[in-house]
Every structure is written in structure tokens, then in C-alpha cells.
C-alpha positions in Angstrom: 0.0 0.0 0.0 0.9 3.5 -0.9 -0.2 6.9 -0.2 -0.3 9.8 -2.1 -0.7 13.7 -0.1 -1.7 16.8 -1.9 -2.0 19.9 -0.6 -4.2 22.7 -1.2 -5.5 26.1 0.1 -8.5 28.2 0.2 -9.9 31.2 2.2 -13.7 31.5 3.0 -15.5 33.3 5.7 -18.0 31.4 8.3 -19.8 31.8 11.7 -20.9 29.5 14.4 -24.1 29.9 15.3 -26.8 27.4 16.2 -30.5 28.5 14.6 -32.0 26.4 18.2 -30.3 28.5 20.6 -30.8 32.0 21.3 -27.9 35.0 20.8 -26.6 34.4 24.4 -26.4 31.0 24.4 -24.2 31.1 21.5 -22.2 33.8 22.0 -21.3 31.6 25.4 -20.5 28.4 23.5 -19.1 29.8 20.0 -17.4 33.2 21.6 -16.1 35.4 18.7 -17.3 32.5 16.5 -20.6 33.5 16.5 -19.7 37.3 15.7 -22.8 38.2 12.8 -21.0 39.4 11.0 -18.9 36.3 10.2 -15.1 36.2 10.5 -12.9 34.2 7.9 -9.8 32.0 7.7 -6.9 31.1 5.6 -7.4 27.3 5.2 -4.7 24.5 4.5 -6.6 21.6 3.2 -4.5 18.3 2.8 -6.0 15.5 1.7 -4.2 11.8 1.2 -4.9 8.7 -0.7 -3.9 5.4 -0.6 -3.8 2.1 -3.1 -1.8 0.2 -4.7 1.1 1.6 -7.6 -0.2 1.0 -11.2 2.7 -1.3 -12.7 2.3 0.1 -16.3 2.5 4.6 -14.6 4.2 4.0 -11.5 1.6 6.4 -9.8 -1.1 5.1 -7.6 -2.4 8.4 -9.2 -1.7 11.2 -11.5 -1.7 14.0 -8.9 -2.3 16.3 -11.6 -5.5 14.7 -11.6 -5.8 14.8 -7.8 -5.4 18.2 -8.0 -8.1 18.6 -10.8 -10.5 16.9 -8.5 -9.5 18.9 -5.3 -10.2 22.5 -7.5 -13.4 21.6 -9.3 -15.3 19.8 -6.5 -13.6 21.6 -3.2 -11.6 25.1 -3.7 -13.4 26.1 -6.4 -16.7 25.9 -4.3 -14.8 27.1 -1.4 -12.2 29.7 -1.8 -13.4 33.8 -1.2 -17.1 32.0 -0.5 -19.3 32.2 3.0 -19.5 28.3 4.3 -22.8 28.9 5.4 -24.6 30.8 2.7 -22.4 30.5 -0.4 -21.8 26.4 -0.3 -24.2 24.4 -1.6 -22.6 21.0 0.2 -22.7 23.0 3.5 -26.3 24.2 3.3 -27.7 22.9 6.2 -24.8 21.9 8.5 -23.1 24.0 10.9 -19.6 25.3 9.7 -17.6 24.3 11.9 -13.9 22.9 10.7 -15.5 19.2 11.7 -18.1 19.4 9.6 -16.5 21.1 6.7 -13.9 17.9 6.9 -16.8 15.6 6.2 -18.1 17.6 3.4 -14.6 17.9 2.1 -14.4 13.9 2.1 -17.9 13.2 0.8 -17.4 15.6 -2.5 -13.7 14.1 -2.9 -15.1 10.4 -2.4 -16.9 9.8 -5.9 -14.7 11.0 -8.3 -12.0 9.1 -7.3 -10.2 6.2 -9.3 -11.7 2.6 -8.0 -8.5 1.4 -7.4 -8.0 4.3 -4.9 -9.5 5.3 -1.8 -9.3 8.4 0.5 -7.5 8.1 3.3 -7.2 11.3 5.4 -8.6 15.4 5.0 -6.9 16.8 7.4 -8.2 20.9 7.4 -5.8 23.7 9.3 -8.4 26.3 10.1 -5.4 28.2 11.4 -1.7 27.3 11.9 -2.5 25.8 15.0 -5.9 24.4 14.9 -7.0 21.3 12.8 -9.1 18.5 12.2 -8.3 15.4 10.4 -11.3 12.7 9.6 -10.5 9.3 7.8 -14.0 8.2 7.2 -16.6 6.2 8.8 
């Protein structure tokens, strides 16, 4: 087995807010999170595959491709957008770094080759804060 990491970036604004609890109660849990008038981030998005290496390439994957993927179905609906009014896969969900982890994986997931499957999105939110899911 072999695994293939490409990184990527993107920048988009968000806020934390629950719709079920009133403006004190999140201000308390979500802090400068829930500020209305959102607050944004310089994401790091790094996302890694695994499989086995094609004997007629050498690649597990063309990472060009990877990257293809990663723009059309993630920073392209991402970067310089509002997570929770702008994204179509985040309608719905809270935005937190968790949940936009998730969404990350379930848009990557289909287009992949069937000879390879996602092993890790791990998201920076900032240069000390991230999340890293590896499926259910």
C-alpha cells in the first residue's frame, strides 16, 4: 500500500451559530465564533490517498488529476465564499472545521479512481488548529 498527499489552500468566511439557541447561548459556547457578521480563515486543506502503484504509470495516481479533483469539487466551491450561505454542500450543516472535513471527504469520495480510496482530510483552520477525519 501506498499513499499519495496533496496539498491545497483556500480562504472563506464562516460563523458558528446554532439557529436552536438564542444570541446568548451562543455567544457563550461559539465566543467570537458567532460574531454576525462572520469572521474568515486562511485554510490548508491536505488530503491523502492510498492504493496500490499502477505497474504500467508507476503512480497510484496522477496527482495532476488529484489536483483537478481537489479544485473543481472543493476550492473552487470554497475559496473567497461564506460556508454557510455560499456552499451548496454546507447548506444545512453548521460550519464548523469538523463538519466542513466531512463535506470535504464526501465531495472528494466519488470521483475518485476505484482502485483508490481516501485516506485522510486533514483541514488547518489556522496554523494551530485542525481537524483530520478518515472516514466512517
Amino acid at each position: 500500500m501506498i499513499f499519495l498527499t496533496r496539498h491545497e489552500h483556500f480562504n472563506a468566511a464562516h460563523k458558528l451559530y446554532n439557529p436552536n439557541w438564542d444570541e446568548q447561548k451562543n455567544a457563550e459556547v461559539f465566543g467570537k465564533c458567532a460574531n454576525a457578521n462572520w469572521h474568515g480563515h486562511n485554510y490548508e486543506l491536505i488530503v491523502t490517498i492510498k492504493g496500490e502503484v499502477n505497474k504500467d504509470t508507476g503512480f497510484l495516481m496522477d496527482a495532476k488529476k488529484l489536483s483537478e479533483i481537489l479544485t473543481v469539487y472543493v476550492c473552487d466551491k470554497l475559496d473567497h465564499r461564506n460556508l454557510n450561505l455560499d456552499v451548496d454542500f454546507m447548506s444545512g450543516k453548521l460550519a464548523s472545521t469538523e463538519n466542513l472535513a466531512i463535506a470535504i471527504w464526501e465531495q472528494i469520495t466519488p470521483h475518485l479512481p476505484t482502485n483508490v480510496k481516501l485516506h485522510c482530510v486533514k483541514l488547518y483552520e489556522t496554523p494551530r488548529i485542525c481537524v483530520e477525519y478518515f472516514g466512517n
